[in-house]
PDB file of N, CA, C and O in Angstrom:
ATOM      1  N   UNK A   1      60.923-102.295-128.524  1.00  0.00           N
ATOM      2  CA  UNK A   1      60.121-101.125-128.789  1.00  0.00           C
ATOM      3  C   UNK A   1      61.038 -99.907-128.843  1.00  0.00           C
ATOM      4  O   UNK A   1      62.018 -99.789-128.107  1.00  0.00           O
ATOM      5  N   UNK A   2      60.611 -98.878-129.887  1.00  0.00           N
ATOM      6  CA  UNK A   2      61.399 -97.733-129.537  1.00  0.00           C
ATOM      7  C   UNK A   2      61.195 -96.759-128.503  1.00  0.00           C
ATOM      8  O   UNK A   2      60.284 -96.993-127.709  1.00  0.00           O
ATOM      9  N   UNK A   3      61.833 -95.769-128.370  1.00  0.00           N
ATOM     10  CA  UNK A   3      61.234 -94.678-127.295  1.00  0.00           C
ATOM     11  C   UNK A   3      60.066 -93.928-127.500  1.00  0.00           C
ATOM     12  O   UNK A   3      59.124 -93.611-126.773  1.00  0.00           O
ATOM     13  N   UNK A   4      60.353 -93.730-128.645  1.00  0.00           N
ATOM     14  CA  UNK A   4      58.696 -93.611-128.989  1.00  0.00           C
ATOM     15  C   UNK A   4      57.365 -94.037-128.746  1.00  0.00           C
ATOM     16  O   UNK A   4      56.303 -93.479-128.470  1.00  0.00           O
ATOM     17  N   UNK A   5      57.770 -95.250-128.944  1.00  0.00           N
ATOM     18  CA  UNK A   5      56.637 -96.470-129.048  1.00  0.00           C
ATOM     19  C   UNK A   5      56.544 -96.582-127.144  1.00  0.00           C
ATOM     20  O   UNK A   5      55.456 -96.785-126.605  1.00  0.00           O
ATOM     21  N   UNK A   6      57.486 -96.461-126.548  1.00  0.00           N
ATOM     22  CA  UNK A   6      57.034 -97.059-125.167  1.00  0.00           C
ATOM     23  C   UNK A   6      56.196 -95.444-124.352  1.00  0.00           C
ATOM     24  O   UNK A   6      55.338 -95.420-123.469  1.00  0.00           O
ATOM     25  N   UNK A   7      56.900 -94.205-125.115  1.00  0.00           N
ATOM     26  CA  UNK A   7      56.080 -92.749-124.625  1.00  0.00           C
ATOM     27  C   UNK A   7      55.083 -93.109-125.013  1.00  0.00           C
ATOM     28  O   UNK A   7      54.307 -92.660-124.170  1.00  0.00           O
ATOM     29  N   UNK A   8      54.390 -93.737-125.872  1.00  0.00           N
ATOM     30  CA  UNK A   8      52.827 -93.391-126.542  1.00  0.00           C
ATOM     31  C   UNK A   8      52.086 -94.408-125.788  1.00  0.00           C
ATOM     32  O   UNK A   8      51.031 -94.174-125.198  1.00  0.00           O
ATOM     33  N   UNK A   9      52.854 -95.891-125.842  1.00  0.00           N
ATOM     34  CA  UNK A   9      52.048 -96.495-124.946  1.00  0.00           C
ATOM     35  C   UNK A   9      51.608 -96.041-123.278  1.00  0.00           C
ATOM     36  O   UNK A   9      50.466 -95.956-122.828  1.00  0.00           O
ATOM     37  N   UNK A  10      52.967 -95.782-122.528  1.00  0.00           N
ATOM     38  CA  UNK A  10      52.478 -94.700-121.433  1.00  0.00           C
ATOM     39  C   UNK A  10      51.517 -94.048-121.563  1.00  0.00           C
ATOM     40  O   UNK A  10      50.535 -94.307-120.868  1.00  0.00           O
ATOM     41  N   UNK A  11      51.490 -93.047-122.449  1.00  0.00           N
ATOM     42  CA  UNK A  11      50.589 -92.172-122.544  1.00  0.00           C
ATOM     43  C   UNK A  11      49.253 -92.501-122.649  1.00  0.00           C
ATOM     44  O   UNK A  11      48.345 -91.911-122.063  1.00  0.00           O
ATOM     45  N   UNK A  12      49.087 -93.756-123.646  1.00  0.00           N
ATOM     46  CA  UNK A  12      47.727 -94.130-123.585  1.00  0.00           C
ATOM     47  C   UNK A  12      47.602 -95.139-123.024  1.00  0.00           C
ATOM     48  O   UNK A  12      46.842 -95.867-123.662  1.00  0.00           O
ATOM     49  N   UNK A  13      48.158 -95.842-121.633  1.00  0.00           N
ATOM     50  CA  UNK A  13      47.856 -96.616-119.921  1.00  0.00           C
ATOM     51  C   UNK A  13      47.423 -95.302-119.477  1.00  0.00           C
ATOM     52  O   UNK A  13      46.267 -95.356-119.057  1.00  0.00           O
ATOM     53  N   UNK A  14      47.755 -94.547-119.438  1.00  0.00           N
ATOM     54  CA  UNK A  14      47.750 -93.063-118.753  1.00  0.00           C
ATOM     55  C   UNK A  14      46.361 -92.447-118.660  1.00  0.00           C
ATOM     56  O   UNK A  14      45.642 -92.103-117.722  1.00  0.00           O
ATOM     57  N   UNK A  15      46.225 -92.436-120.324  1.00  0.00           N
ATOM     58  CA  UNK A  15      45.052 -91.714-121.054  1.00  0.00           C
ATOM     59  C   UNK A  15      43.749 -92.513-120.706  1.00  0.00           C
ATOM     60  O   UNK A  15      42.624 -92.017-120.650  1.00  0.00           O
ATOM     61  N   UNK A  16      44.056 -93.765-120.493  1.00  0.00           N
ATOM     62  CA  UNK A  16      42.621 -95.329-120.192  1.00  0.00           C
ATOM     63  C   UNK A  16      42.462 -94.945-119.211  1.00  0.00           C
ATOM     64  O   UNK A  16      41.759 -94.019-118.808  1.00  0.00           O
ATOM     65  N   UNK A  17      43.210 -95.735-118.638  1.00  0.00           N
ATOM     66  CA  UNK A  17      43.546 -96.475-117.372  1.00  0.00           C
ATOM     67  C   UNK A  17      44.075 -95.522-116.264  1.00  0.00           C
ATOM     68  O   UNK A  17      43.087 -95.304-115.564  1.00  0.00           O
ATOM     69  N   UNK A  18      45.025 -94.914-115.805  1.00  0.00           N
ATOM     70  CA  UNK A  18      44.947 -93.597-114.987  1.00  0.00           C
ATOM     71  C   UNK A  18      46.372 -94.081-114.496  1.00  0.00           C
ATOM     72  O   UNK A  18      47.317 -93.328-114.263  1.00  0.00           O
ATOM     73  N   UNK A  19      46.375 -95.288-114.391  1.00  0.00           N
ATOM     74  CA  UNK A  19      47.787 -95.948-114.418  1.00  0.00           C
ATOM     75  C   UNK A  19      48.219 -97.053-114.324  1.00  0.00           C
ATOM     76  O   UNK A  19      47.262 -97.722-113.935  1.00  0.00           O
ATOM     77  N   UNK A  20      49.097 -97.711-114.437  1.00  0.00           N
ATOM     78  CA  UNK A  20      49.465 -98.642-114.880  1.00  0.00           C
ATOM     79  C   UNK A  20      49.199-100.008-114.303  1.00  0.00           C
ATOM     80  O   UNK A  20      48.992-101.041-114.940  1.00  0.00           O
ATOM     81  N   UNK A  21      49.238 -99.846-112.951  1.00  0.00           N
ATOM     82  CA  UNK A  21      48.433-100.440-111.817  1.00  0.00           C
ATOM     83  C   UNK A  21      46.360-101.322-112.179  1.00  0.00           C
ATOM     84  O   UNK A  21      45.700-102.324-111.905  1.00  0.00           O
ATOM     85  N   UNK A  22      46.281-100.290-112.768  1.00  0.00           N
ATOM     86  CA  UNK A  22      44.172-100.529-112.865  1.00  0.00           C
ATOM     87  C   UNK A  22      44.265-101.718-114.185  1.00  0.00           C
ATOM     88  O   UNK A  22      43.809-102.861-114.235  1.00  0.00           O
ATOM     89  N   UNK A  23      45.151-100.825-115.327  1.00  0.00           N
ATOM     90  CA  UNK A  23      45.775-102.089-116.402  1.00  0.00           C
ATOM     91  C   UNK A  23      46.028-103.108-116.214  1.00  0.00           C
ATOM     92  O   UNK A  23      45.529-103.949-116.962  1.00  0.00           O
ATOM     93  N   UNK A  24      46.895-103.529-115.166  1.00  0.00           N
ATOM     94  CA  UNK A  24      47.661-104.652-114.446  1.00  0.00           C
ATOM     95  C   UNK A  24      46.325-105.314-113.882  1.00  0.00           C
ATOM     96  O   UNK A  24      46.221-106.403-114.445  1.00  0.00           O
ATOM     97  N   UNK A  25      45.291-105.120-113.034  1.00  0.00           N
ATOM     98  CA  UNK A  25      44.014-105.413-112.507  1.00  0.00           C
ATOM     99  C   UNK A  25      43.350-105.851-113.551  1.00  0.00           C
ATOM    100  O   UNK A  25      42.710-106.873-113.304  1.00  0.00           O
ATOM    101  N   UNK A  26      43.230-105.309-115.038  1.00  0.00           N
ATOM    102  CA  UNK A  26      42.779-105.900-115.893  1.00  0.00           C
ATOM    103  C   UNK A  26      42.990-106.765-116.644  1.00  0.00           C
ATOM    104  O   UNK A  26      42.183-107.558-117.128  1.00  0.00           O
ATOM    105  N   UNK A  27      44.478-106.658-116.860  1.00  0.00           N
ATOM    106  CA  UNK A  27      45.293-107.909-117.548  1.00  0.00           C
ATOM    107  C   UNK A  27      45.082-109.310-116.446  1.00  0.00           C
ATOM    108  O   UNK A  27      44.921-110.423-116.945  1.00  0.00           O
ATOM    109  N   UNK A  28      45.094-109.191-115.449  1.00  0.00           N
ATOM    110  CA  UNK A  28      45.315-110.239-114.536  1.00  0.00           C
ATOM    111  C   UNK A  28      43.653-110.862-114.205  1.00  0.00           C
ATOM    112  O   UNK A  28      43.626-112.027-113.808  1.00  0.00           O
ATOM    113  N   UNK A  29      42.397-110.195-114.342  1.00  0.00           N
ATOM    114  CA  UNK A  29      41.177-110.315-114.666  1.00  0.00           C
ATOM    115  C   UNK A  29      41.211-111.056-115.794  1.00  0.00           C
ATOM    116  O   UNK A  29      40.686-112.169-115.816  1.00  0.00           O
ATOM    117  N   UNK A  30      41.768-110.587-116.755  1.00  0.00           N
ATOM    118  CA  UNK A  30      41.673-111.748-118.401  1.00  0.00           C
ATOM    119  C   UNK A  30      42.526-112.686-118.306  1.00  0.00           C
ATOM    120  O   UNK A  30      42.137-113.654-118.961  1.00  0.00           O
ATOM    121  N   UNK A  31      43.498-112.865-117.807  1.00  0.00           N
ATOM    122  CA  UNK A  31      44.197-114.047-117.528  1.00  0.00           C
ATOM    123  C   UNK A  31      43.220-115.236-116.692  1.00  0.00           C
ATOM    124  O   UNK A  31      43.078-116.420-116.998  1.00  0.00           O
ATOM    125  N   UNK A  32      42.701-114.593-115.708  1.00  0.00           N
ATOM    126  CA  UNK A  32      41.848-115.685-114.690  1.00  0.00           C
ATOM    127  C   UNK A  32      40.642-116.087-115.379  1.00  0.00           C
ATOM    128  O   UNK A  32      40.092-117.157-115.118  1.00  0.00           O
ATOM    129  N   UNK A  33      40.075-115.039-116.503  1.00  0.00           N
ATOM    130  CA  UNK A  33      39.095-115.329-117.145  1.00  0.00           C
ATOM    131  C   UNK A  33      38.969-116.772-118.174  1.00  0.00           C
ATOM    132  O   UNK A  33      38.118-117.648-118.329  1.00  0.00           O
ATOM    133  N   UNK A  34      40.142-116.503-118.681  1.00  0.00           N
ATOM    134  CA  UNK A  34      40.492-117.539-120.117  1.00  0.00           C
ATOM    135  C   UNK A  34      40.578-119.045-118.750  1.00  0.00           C
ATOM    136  O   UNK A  34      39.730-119.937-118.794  1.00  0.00           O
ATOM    137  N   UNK A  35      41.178-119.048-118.177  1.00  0.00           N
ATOM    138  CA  UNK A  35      40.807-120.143-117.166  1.00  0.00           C
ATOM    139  C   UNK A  35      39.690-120.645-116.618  1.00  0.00           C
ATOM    140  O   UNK A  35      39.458-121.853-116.575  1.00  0.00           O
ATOM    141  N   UNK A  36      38.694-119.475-116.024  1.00  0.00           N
ATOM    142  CA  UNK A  36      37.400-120.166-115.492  1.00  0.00           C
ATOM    143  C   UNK A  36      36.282-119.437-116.306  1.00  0.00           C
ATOM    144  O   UNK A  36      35.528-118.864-115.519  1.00  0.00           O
ATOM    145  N   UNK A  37      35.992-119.297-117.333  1.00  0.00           N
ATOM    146  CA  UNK A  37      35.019-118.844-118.179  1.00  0.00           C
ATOM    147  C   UNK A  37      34.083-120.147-118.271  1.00  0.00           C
ATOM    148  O   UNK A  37      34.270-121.243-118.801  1.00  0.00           O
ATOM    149  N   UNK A  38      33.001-119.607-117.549  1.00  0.00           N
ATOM    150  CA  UNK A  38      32.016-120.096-117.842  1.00  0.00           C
ATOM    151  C   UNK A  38      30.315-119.494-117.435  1.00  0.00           C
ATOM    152  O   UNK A  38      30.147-118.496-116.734  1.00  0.00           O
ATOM    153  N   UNK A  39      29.240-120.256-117.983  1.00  0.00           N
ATOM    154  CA  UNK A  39      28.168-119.436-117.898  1.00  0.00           C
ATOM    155  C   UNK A  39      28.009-119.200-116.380  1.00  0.00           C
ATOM    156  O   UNK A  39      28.252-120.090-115.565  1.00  0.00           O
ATOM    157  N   UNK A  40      27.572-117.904-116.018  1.00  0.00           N
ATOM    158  CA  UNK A  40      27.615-117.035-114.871  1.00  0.00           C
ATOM    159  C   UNK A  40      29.077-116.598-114.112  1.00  0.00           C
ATOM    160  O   UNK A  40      29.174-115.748-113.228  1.00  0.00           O
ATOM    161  N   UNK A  41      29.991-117.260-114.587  1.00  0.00           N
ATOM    162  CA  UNK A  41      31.219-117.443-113.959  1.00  0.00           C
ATOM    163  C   UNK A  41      31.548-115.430-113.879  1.00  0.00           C
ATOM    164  O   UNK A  41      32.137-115.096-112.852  1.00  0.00           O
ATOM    165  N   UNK A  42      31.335-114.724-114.475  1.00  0.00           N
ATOM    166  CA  UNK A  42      31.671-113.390-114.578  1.00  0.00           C
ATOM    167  C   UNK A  42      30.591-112.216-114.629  1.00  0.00           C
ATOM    168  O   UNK A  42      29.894-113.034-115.228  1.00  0.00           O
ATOM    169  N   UNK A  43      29.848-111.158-114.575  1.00  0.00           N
ATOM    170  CA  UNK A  43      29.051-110.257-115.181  1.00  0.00           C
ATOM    171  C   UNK A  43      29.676-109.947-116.405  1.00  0.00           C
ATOM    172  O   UNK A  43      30.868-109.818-116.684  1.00  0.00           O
ATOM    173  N   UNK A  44      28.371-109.824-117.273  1.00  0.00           N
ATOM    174  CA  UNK A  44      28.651-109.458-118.592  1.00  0.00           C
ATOM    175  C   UNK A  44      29.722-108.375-118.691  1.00  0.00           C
ATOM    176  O   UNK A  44      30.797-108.539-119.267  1.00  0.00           O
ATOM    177  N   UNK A  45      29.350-107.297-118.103  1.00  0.00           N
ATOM    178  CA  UNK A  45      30.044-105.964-117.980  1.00  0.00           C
ATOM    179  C   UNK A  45      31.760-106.020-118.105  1.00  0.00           C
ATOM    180  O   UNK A  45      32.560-105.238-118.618  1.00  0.00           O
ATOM    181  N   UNK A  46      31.955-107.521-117.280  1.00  0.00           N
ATOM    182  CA  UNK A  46      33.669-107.361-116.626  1.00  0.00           C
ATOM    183  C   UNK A  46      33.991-107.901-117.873  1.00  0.00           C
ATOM    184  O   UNK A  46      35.029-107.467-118.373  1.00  0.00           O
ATOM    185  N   UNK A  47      33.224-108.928-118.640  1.00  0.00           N
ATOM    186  CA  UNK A  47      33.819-109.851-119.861  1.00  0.00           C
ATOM    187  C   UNK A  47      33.621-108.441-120.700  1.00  0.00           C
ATOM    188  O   UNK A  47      34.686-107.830-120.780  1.00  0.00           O
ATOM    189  N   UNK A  48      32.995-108.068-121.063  1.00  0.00           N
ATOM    190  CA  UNK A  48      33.033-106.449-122.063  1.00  0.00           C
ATOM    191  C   UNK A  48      34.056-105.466-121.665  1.00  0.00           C
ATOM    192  O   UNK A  48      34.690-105.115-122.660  1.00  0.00           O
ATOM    193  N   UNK A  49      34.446-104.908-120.616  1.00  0.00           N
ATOM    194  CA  UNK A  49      35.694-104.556-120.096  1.00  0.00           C
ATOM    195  C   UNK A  49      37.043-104.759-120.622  1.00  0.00           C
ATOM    196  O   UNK A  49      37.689-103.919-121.249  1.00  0.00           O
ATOM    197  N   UNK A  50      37.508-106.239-120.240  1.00  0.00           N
ATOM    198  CA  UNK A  50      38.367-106.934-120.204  1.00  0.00           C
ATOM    199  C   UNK A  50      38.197-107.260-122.198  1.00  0.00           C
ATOM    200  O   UNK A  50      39.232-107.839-122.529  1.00  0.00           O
ATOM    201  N   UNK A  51      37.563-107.122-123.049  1.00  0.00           N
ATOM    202  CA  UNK A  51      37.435-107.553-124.100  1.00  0.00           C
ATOM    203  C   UNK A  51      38.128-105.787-124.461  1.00  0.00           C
ATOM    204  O   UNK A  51      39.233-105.566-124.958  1.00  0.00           O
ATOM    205  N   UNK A  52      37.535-105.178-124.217  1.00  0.00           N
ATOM    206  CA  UNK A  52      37.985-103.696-124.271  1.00  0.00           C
ATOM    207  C   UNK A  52      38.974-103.116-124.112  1.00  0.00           C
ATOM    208  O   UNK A  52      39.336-102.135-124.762  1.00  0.00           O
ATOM    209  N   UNK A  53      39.611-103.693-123.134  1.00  0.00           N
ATOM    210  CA  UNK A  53      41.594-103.651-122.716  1.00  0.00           C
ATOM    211  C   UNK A  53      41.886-104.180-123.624  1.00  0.00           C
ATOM    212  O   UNK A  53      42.368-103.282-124.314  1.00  0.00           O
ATOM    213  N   UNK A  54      41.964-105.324-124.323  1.00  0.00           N
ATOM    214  CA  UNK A  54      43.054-106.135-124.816  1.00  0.00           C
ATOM    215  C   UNK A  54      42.539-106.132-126.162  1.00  0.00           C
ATOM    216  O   UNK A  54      42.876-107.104-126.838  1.00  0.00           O
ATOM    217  N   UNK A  55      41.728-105.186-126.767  1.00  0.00           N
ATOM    218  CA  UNK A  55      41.634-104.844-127.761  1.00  0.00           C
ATOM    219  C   UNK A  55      42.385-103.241-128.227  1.00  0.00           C
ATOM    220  O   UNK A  55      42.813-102.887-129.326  1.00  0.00           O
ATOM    221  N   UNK A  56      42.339-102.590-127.084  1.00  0.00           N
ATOM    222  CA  UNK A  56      43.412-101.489-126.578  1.00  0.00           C
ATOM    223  C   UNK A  56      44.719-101.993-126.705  1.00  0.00           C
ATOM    224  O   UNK A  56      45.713-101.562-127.289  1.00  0.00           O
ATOM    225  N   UNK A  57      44.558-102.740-126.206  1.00  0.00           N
ATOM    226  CA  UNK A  57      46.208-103.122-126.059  1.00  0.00           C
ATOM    227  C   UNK A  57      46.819-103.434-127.684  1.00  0.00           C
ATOM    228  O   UNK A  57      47.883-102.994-128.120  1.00  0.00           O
ATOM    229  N   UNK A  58      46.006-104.161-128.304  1.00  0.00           N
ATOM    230  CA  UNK A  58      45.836-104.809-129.528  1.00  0.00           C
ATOM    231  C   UNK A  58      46.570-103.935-130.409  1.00  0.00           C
ATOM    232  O   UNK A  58      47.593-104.286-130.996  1.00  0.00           O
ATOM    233  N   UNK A  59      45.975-102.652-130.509  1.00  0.00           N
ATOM    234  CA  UNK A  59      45.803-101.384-131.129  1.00  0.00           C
ATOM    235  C   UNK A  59      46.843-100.748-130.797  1.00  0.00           C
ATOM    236  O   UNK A  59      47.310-100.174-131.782  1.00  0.00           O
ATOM    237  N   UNK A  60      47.598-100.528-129.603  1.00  0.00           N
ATOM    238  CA  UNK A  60      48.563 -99.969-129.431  1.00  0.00           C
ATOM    239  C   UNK A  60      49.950-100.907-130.325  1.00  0.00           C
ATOM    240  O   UNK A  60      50.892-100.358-130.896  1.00  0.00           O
ATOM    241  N   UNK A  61      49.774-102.038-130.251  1.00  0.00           N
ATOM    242  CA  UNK A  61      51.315-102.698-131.096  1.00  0.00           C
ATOM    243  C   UNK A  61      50.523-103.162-132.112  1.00  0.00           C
ATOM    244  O   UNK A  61      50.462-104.386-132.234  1.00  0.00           O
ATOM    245  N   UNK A  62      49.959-102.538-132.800  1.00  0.00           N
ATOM    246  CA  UNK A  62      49.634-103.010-134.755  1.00  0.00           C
ATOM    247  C   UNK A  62      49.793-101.771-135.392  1.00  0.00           C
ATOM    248  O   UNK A  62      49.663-101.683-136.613  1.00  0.00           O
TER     249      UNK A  62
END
């Protein structure tokens, strides 16, 4: 990544997320997810969340 590219991403962990830490809570939420997904296994809310980060994330490197 350039320097660029890693200021903007900061900026927008920053701008979400408040820091980098709550991100990390979320990435590690979708990791455990893709493992135990199943019906009731989660509230809707956290699977909409977590669909919401890593579509963020998505967006930041395209």
């Amino acid at each position: 990544m350039t320097e660029s590219q890693i200021t903007e991403l900061n900026e927008w962990i920053t701008d979400t997320f408040g820091t980098p830490a709550v991100l990390a809570e979320y990435l590690d939420l979708a990791v455990e997810m893709l493992f135990y997904v199943e019906q009731g296994a989660f509230e809707q809310q956290e699977l909409q969340d977590v669909v919401t980060v890593l579509r963020g994330v998505k967006h930041q490197f395209t």
